[in-house]
N, C-alpha and C positions, 0 to 999 in steps of 0.2 A: 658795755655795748659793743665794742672792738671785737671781743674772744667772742659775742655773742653770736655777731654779723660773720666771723669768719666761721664758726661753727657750721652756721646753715647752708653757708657756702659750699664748707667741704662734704658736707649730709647729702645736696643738690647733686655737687661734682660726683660723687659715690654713686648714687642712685642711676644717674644718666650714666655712666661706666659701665654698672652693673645690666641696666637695661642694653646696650650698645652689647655688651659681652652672651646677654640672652637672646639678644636678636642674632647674633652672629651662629649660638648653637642652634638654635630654632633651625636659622636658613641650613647649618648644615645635615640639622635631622629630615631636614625636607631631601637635600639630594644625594643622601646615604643612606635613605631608604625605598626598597625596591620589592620587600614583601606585604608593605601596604600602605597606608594612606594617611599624613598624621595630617591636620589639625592646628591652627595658632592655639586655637584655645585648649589641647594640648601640654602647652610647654606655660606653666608661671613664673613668676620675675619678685623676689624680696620686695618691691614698693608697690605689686599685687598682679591682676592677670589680665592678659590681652584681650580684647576684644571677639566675642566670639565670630568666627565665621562659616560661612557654608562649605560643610564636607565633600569632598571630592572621589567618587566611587572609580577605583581602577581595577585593571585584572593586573594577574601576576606578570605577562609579558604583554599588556598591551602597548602600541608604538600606533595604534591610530585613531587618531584627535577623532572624530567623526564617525560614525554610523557606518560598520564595513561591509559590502554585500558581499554574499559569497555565491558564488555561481554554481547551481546542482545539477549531475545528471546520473539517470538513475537507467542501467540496465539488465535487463533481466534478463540473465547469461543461460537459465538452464530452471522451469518449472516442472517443480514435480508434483507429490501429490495433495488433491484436494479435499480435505475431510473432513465431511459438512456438519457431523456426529460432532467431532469436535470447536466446530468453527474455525480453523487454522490451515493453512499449506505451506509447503515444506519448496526450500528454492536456491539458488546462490545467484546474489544478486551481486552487482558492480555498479558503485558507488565514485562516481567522480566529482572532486569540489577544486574550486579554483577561486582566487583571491587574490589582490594586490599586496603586495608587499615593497612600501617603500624605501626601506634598509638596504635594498637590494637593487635599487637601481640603479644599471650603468654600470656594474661592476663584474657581468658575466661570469658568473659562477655555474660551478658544474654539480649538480647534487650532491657528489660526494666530496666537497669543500665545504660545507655550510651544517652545521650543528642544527638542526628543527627544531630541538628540544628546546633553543634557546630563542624561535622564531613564533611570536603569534601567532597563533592556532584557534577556529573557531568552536572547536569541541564538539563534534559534530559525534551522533549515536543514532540506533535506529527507534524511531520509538514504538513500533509494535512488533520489536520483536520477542521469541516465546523463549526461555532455557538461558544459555550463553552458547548465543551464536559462534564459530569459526569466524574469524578478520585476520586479513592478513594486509597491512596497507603499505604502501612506495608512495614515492615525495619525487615530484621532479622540478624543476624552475622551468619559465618561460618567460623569454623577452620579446617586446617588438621591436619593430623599429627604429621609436624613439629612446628606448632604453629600459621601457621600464619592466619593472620585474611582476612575475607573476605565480603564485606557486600553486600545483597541481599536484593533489592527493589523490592516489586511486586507493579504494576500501574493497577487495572481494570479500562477501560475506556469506555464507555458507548457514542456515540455519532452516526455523520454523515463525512463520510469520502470522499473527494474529488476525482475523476477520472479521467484524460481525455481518453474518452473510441473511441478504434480505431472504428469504424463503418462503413471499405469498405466493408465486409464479411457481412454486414448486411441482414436479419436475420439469419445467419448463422454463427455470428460471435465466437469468444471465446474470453473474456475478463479477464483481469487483476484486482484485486482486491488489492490493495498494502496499506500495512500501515509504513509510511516512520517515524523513529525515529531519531531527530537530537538535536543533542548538541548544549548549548547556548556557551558554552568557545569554543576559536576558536580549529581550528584542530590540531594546534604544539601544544596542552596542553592533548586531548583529539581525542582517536582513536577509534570510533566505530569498532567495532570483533562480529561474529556468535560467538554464544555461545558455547564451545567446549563441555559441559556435556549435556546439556538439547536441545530438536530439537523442532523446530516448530510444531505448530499442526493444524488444521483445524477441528473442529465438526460439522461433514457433520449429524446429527441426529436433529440439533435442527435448522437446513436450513430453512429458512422462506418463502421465493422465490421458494419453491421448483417448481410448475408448470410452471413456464416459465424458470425457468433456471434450470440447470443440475452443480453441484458444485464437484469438483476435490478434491482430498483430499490430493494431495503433495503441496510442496511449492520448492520456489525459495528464492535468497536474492544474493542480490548486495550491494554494498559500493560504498558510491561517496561523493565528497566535493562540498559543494552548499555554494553561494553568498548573504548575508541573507543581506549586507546590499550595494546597487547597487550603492553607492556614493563613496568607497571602494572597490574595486574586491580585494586586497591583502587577505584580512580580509575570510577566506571561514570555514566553520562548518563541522564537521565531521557527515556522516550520513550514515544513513543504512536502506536499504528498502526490505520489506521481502512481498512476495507478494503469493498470492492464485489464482486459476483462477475458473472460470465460465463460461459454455456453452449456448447460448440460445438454449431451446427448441423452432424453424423455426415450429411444427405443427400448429400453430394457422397461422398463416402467407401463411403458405403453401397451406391450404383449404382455406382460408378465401380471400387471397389474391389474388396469382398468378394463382391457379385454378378459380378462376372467372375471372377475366382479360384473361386468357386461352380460357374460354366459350366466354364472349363476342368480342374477337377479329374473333374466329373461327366462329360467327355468322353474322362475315361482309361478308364472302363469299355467304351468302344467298343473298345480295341485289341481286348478278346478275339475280337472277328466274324473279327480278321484269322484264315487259319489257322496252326495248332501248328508246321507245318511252318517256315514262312516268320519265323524269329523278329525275323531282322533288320530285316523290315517293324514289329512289334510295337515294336522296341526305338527303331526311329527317330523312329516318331511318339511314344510317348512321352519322348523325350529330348527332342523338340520342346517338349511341354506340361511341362516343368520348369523348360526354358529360358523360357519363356512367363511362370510365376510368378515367376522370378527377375527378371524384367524389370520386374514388378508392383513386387517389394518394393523395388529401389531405386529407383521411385519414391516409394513411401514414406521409405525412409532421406533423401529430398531434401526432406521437409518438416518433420523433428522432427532436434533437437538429437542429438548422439551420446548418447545415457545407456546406463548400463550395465543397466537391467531390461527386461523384454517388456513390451510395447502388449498392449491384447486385438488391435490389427489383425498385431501381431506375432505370436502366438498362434494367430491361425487361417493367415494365409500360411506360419508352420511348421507348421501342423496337414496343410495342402494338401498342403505340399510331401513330406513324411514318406508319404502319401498315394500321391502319386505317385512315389515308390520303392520304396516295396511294390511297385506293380504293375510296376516294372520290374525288379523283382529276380525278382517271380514269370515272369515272361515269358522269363528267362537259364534259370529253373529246369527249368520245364515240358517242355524238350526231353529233360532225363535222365529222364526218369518213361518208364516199359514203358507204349506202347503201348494197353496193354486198360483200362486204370486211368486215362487222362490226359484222356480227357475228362469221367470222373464228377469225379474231383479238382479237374478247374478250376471246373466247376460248383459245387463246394462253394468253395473259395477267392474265386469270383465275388462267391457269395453272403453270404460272412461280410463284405467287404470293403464290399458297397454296404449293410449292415444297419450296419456300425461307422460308414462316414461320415454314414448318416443321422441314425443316433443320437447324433452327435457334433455336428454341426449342431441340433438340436432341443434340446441341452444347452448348445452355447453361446448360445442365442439367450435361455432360461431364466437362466441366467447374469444375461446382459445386462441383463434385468429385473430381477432381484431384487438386482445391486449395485449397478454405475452408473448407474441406472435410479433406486435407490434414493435417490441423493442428489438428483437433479431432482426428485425426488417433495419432499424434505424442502425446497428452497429453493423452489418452486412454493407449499408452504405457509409460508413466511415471509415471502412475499411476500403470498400472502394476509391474513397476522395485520397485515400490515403496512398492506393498505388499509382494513383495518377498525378503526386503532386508528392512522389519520397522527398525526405532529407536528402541532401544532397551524398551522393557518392553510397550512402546507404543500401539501397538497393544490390548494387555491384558486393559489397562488402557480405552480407547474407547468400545470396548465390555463391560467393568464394568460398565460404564457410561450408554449404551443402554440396557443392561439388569440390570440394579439396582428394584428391587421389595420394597414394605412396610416394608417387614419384618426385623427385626432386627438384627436375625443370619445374613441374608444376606448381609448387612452392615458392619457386622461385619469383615463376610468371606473375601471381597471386601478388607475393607480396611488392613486387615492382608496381603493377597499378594500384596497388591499396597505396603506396608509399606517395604513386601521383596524384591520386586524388585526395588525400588527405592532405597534400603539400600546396597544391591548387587552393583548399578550402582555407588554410591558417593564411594566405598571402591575400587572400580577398580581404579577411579580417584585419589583419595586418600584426598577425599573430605567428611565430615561427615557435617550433622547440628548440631545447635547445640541444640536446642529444637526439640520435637516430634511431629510426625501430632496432635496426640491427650495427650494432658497432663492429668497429673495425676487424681485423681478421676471420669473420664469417664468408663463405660463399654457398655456391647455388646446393652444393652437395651437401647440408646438413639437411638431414630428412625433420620435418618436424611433425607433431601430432596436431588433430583439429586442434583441441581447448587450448594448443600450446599456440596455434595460429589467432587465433578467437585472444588471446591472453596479450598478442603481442597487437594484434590491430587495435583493440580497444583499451 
């Protein structure tokens, strides 16, 4: 009973050893590892396995406990062109995000002290962009006041950005120009936010498109959570889409288009001079002026995407065209009618026909005002509210941009009050950088170029 009792003893002693010696590598596979996430249940133990518990999802450098917001601001440095054929436009846009970093506070660092590779990152991409955009991105730190740290990524991006452009107002329409910014970490880790300091911009001076379009100089911006990977809907990414809009210029369209299709539907009411007798004359010039508008619309069909609803320009070329079959249906008709009756009759069919198209022109054009019409009206005035109430120092910052000359004083002038107003604004915030636009041994004599201005203010 002695050897028995001390056996189980030493079985007990072993076991509890063993366990004590598993717990001790457990804890150290917990904090020797750094490329993922283990587990108790995990790691087993000779007298059997721990208990399971709830897994712990980390990123490769994550350092914060909580839900990070990342501050966006999106400007649009330089739109080019927009093509509607393919639904996309082409742009280089500027991309600023900014986030806390607690690692770093209090310890005033200079960008070029600090490793980023080795600093949480919210993974930030465009999500509508077309090809492999050009990005070229810088890191800068920001402290306040109280110390705390801040880090600021600027992204220029150079590419082609995808649309789906509405096109029932066609050519009248007003379009959206959006560049949507989404995070790769899912949304519980990562919260896209407008930027509280810094606002959107649009540079309506270096507009590409200018003759066919008309570009808005306010913006918008929405928040949403998108489904990036569709095997998975749990799984959704934090995003933020900041958008600009664009008017067509309808004058090419309008002479080119709808006023010829106007002439030649208005010159089916000549066949009737032909006479009653002769229908074949009547029928060939009119099958002429069908073929006429036919020739119109697919030129039309050669500048808009296939979609499956009508243009208003679609609408009136089948308004025309329907128009113009009437009167050649009436013209097949006219020869079975007696005689004594055939020319009161036409006289009246004449004149129901030229009373419907006119009224029907007078209607579309009423139309044209009071919808598509309507929406210029409403962006005209948000652009309005827009110059009466800029971002702060904004304004100044755009006229420095369109009036920048060669000369150097003026460069100089330029960047001294962009330097004060932007200094003004981070001190109301309570926000400072922590390097300068222009570091030390520059002065007023270095000549610099717009984009290179435009590069260093924003």
């Amino acid at each position: 009973m002695t050897s028995i009792a001390y056996s189980f003893m030493n079985n007990k002693s072993t076991g509890y050893n063993n366990d004590s010696e598993n717990s001790r590598r457990c804890t150290e596979v917990f904090s020797g590892s750094k490329n993922r996430s283990v587990s108790v249940s995990d790691v087993t133990t000779r007298g059997g396995t721990y208990p399971k518990q709830n897994r712990r999802r980390s990123s490769k450098h994550r350092r914060h406990p909580i839900k990070a917001k990342v501050q966006i601001c999106v400007q649009f440095f330089k739109v080019g062109e927009i093509d509607t054929l393919k639904e996309q436009f082409t742009a280089d846009v500027i991309v600023k995000a900014k986030w806390r970093e607690p690692t770093l506070d209090g310890q005033n660092k200079s960008a070029e002290n600090v490793d980023f590779s080795k600093i949480w990152n919210p993974k930030l991409y465009i999500e509508n962009s077309y090809g492999d955009p050009k990005e070229q991105m810088r890191y800068r730190i920001l402290y306040n006041d109280k110390g705390e740290a801040y880090i600021s990524e600027k992204r220029v991006i150079k590419g082609t950005f995808m649309e789906n452009l509405e096109l029932d107002d066609f050519p009248f329409d007003v379009q959206d120009l959006t560049v949507t910014v989404v995070s790769e970490l899912p949304s519980y880790e990562v919260e896209l936010i407008e930027d509280e300091t810094d606002h959107h911009v649009v540079n309506r001076q270096s507009f590409v498109d200018e003759q066919e379009w008309f570009l808005y100089m306010h913006t918008e911006c929405s928040r949403k959570d998108i489904v990036i990977d569709q095997a998975d809907n749990s799984i959704r990414r934090s995003a933020l889409s900041v958008k600009c809009r664009a008017a067509r210029r309808p004058g090419y369209f309008v002479w080119n288009i709808f006023m010829v299709t106007f002439l030649i539907c208005t010159l089916s009411f000549a066949t009737f001079s032909v006479q009653k007798e002769k229908p074949e004359n009547r029928l060939q010039l009119s099958f002429t002026l069908i073929l006429t508008a036919v020739a119109f619309k697919s030129v039309v069909n050669n500048s808009l995407p296939r979609i499956s609803y009508l243009t208003y320009m679609d609408k009136y070329l089948l308004a025309a065209m329907i128009m113009l079959t009437v009167v050649c249906c009436w013209h097949a008709i006219v020869t079975t009618l007696p005689d004594a009756s055939r020319d009161i009759v036409e006289i009246y069919v004449l004149s129901i026909l030229a009373v419907i198209y006119f009224i029907y022109n007078i209607g579309f054009l009423i139309v044209i005002y009071l919808f598509p019409w309507r929406k210029r009206r409403t962006m005209v005035q948000k652009d309005r509210d827009y110059r009466e109430d800029p971002p702060t120092g904004q304004s100044f910052l755009m006229n420095a941009l369109s009036n920048a000359s060669t000369s150097s004083s003026s460069h100089s002038n330029i960047h001294s009050k962009c330097s004060r107003i932007y200094s003004s604004r981070f001190l109301r915030t309570d926000i400072k950088y922590q390097t300068e636009v222009m570091g030390p041994g520059k002065n007023s004599n270095n000549c610099r170029t717009k984009d290179q201005t435009f590069d260093q203010l924003f």
